[in-house]
N, CA, C and O atoms as a MOPAC input file, in Angstrom:
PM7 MOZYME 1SCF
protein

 N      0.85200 1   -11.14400 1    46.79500 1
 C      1.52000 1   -12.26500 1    46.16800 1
 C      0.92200 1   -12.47500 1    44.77800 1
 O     -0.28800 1   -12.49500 1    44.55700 1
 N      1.61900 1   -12.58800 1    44.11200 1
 C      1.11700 1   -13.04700 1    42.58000 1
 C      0.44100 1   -14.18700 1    42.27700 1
 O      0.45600 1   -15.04100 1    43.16300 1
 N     -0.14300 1   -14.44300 1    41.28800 1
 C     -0.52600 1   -15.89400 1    40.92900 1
 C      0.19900 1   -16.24600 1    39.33300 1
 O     -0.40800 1   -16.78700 1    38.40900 1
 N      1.00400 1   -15.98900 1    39.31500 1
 C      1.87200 1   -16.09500 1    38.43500 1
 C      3.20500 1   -16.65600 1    38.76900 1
 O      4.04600 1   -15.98400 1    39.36600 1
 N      3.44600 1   -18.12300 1    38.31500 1
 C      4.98900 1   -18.87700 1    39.20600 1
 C      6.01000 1   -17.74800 1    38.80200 1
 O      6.05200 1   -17.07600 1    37.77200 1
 N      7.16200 1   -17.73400 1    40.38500 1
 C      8.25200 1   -17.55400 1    40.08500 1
 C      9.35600 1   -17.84700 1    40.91100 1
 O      9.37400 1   -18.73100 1    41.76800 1
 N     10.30700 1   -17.05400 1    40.61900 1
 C     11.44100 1   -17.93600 1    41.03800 1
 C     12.16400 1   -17.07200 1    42.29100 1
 O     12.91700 1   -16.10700 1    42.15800 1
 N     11.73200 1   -17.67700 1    43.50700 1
 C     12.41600 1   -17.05700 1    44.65900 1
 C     13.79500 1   -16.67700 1    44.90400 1
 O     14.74000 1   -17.44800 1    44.73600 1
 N     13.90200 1   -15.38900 1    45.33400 1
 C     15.34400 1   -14.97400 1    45.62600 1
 C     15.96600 1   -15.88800 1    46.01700 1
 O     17.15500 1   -15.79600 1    45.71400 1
 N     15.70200 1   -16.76900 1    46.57600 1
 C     17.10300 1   -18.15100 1    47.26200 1
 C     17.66000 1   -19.21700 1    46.11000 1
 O     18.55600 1   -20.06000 1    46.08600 1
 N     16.62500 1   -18.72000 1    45.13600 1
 C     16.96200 1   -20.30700 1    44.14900 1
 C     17.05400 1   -19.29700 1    43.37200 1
 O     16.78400 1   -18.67700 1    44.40000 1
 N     17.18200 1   -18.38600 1    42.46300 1
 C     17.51300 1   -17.70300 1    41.59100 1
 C     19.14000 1   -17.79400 1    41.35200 1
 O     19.84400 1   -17.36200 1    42.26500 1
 N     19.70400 1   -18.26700 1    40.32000 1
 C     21.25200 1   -18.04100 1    39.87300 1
 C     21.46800 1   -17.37900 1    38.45900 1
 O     20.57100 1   -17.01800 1    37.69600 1
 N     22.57100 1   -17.30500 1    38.29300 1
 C     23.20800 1   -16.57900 1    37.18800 1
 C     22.49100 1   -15.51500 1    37.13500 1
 O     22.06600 1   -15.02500 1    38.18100 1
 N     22.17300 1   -14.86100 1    35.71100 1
 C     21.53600 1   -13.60300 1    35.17400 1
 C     20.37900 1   -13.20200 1    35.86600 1
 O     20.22100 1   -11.98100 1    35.89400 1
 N     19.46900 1   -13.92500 1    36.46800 1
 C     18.34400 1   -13.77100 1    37.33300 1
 C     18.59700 1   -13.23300 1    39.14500 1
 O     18.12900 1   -12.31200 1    39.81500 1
 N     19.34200 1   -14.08800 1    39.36200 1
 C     19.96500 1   -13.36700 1    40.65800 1
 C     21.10100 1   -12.26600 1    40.50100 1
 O     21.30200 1   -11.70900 1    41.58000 1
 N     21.83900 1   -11.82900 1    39.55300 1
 C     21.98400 1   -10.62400 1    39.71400 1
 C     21.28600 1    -9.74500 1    39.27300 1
 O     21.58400 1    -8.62400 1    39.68600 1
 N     20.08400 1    -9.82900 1    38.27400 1
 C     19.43100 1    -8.90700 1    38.49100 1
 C     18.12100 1    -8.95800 1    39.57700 1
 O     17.36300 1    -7.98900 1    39.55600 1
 N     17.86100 1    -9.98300 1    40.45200 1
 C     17.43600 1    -9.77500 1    41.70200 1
 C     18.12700 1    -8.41900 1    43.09300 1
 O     17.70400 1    -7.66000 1    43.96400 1
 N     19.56100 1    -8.92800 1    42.37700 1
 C     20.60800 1    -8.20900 1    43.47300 1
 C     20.15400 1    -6.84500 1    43.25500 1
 O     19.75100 1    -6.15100 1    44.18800 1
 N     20.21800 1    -6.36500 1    41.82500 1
 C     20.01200 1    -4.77600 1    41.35100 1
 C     18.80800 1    -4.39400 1    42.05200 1
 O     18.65500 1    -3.41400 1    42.78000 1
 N     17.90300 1    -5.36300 1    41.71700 1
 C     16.31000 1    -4.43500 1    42.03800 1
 C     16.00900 1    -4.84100 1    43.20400 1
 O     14.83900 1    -4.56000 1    43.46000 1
 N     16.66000 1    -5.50700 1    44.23200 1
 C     15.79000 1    -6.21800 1    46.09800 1
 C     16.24300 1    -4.83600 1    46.62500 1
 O     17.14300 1    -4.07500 1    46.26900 1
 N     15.23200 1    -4.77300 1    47.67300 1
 C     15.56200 1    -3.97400 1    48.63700 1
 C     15.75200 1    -4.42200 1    49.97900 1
 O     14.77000 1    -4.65100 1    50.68500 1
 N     17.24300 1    -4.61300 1    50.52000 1
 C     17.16000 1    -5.69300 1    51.71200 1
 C     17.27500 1    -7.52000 1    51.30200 1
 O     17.48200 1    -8.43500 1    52.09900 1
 N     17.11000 1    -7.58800 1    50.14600 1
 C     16.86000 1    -8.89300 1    50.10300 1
 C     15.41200 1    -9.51900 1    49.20600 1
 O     15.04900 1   -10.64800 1    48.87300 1
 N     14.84000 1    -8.11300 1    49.03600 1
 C     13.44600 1    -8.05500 1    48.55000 1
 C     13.10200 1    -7.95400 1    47.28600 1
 O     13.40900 1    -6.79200 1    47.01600 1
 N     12.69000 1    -8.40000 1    46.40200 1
 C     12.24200 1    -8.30800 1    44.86700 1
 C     10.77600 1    -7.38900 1    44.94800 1
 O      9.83700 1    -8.12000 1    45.26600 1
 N     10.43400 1    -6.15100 1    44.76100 1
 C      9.05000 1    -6.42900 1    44.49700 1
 C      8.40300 1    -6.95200 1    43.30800 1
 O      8.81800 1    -6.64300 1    42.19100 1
 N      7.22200 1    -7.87400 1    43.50800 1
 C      6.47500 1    -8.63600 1    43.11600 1
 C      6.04100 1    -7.92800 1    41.44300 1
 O      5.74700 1    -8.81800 1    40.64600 1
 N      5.98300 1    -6.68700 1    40.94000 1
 C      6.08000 1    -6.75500 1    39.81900 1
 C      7.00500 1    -6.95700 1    39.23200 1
 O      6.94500 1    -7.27000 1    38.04300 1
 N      8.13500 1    -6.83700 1    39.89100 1
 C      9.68200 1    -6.98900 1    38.70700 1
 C      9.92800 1    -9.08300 1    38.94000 1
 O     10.75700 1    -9.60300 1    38.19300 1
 N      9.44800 1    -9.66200 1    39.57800 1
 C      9.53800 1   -10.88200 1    40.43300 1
 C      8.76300 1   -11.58000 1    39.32300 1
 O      9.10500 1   -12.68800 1    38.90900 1
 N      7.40000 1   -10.71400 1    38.70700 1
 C      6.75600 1   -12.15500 1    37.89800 1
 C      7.71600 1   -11.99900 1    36.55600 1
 O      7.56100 1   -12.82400 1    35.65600 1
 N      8.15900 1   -11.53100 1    36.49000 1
 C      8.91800 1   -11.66800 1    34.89000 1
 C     10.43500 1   -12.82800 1    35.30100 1
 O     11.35400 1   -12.93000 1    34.48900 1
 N     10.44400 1   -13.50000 1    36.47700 1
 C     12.00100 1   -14.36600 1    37.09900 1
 C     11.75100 1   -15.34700 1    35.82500 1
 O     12.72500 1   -15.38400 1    35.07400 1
 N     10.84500 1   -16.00600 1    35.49800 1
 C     10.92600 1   -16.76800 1    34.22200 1
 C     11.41000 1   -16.36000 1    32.60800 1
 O     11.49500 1   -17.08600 1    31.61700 1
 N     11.70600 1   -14.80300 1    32.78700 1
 C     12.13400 1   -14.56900 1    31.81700 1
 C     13.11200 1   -13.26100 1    32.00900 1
 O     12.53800 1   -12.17700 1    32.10200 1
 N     14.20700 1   -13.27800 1    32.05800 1
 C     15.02700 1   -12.60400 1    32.82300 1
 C     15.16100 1   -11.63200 1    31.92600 1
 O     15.28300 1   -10.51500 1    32.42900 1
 N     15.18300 1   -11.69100 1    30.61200 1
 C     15.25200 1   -10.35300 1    29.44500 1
 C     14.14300 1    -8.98200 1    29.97000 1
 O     14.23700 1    -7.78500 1    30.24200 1
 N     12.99800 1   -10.14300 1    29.89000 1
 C     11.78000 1    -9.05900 1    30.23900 1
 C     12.09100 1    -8.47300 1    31.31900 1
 O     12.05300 1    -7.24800 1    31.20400 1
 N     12.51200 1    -9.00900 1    32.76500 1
 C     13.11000 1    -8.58500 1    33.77100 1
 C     13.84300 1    -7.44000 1    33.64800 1
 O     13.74900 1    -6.46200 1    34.38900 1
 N     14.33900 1    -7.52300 1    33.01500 1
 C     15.79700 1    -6.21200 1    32.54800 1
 C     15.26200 1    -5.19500 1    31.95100 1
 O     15.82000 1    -4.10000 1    32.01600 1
 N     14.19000 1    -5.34900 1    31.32300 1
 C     13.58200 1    -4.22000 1    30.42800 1
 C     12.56800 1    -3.74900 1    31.09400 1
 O     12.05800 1    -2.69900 1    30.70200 1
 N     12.17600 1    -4.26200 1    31.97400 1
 C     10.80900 1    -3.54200 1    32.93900 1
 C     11.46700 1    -2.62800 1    34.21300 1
 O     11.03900 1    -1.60100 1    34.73900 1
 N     12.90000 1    -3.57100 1    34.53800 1
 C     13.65600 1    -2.61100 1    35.54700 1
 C     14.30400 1    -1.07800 1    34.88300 1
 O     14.34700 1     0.00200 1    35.47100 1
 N     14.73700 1    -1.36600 1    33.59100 1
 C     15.30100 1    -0.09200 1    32.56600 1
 C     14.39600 1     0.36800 1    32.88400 1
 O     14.53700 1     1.12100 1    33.84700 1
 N     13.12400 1     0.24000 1    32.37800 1
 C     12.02200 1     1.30200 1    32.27100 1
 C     11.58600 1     1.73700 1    33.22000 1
 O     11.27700 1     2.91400 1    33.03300 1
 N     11.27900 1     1.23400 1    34.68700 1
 C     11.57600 1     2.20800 1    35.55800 1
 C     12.19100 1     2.77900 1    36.25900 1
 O     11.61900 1     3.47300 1    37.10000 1
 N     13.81500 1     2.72000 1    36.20000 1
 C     14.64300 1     3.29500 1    36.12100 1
 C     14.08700 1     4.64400 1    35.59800 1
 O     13.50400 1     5.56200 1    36.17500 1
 N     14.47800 1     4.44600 1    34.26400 1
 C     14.30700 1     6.06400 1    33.22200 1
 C     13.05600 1     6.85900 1    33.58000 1
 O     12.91800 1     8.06800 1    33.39200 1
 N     12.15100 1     6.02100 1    34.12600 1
 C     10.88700 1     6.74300 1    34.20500 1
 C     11.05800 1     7.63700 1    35.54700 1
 O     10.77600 1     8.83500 1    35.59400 1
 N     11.60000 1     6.82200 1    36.70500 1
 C     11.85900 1     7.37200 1    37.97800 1
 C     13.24700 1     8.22800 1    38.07200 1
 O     13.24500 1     9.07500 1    38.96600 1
 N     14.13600 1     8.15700 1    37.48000 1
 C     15.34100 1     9.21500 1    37.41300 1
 C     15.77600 1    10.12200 1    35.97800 1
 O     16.56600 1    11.06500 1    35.94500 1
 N     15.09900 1     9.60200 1    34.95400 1
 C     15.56800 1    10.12300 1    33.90000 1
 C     15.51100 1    11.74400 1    33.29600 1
 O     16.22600 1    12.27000 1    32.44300 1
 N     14.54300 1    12.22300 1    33.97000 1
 C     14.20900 1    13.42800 1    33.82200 1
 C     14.19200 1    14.34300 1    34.66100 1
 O     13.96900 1    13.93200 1    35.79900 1
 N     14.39500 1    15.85500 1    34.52900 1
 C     15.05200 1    16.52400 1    35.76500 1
 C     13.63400 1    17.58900 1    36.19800 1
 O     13.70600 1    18.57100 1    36.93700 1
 N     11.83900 1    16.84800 1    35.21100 1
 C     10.94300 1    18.36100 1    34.99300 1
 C     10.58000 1    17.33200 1    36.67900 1
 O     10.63200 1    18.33600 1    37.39000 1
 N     10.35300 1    16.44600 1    37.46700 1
 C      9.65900 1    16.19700 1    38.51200 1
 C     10.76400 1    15.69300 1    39.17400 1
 O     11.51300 1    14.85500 1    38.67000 1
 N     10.88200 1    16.10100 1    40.13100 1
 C     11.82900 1    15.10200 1    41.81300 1
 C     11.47500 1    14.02900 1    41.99300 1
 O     10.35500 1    13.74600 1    42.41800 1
 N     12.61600 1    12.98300 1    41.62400 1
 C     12.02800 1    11.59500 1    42.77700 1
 C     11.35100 1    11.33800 1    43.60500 1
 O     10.54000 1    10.41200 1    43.58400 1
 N     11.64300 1    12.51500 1    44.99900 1
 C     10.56700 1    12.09100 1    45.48900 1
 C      9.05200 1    12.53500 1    45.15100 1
 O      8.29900 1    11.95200 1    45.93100 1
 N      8.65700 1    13.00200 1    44.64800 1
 C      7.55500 1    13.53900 1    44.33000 1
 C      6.96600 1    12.13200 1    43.19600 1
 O      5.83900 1    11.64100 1    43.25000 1
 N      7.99100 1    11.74500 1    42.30400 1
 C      7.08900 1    10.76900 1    42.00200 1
 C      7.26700 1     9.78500 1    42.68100 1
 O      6.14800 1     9.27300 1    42.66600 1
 N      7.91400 1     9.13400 1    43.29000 1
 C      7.67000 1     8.10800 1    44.37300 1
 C      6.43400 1     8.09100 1    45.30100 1
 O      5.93800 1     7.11600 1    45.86500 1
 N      6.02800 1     9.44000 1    45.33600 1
 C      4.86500 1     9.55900 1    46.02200 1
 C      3.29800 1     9.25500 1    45.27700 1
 O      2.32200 1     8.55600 1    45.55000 1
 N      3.72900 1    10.32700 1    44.05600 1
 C      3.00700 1     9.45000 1    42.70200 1
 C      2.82300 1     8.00700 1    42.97200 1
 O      1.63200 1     7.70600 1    43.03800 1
 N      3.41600 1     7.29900 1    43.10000 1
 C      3.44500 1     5.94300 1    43.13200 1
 C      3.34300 1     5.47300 1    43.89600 1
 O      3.53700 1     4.27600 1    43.68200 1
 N      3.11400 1     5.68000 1    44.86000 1
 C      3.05900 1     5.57700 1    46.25000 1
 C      1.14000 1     5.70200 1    46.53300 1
 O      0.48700 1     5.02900 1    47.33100 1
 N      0.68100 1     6.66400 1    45.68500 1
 C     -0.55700 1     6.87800 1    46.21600 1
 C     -1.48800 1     6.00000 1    44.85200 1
 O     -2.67700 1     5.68700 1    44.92000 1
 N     -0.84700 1     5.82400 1    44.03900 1
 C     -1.41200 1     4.98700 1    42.73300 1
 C     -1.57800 1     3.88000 1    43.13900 1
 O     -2.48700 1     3.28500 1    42.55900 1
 N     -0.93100 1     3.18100 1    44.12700 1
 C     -0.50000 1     2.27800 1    44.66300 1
 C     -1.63000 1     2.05400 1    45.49200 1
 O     -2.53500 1     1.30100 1    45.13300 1
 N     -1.64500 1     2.82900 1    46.88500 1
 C     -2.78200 1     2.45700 1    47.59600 1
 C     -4.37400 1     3.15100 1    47.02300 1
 O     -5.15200 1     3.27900 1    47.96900 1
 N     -4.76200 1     3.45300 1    46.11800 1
 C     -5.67100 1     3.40100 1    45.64000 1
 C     -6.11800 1     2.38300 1    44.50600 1
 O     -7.15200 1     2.23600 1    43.85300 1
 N     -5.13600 1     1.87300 1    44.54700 1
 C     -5.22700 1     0.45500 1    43.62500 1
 C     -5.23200 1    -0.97300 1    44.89100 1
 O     -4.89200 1    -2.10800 1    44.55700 1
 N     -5.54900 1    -0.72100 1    45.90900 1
 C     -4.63200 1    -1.71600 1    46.97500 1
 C     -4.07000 1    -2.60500 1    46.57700 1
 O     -4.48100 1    -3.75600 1    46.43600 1
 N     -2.32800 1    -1.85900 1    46.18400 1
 C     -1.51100 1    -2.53300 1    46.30900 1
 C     -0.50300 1    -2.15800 1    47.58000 1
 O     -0.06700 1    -1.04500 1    47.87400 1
 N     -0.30200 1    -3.24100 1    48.14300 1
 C      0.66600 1    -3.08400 1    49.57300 1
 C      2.13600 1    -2.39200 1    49.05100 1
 O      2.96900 1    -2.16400 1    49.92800 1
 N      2.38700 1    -2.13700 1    47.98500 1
 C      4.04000 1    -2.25100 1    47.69500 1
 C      4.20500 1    -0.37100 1    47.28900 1
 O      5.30100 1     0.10200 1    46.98700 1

């Protein structure tokens, strides 16, 4: 959980809840794209960017970096 306020998927409207819609999984925001809900621009530009970073290029497979990220992840303990 962050310590940074934000704005829960249930109360999120307009421009913020659809781009909740784009990036939840299930219903789910993860918590880095979640602290930027106070500023929904930044929101949009952190989701672009990993977008492009995770599909944009054809030299590594998705899954392979998902796994990348995946293990960056728990050596950082982060749950996500």
């Amino acid at each position: 959980m962050t310590w940074i306020r934000t704005i829960p998927e249930n109360e999120a409207q307009g421009e913020l809840a659809e781009l909740y819609a784009a990036a939840g999984h299930g219903g789910n925001v993860d918590h880095i794209l979640k602290v930027h809900s106070l500023h929904p621009a930044g929101m949009r530009a952190h989701f672009g960017l990993y977008r492009a970073v995770m599909q944009g290029t054809d030299g590594l497979p998705r899954v392979e970096r998902e796994m990348i990220a995946l293990t960056v992840s728990a050596v950082n303990g982060c749950h996500y």
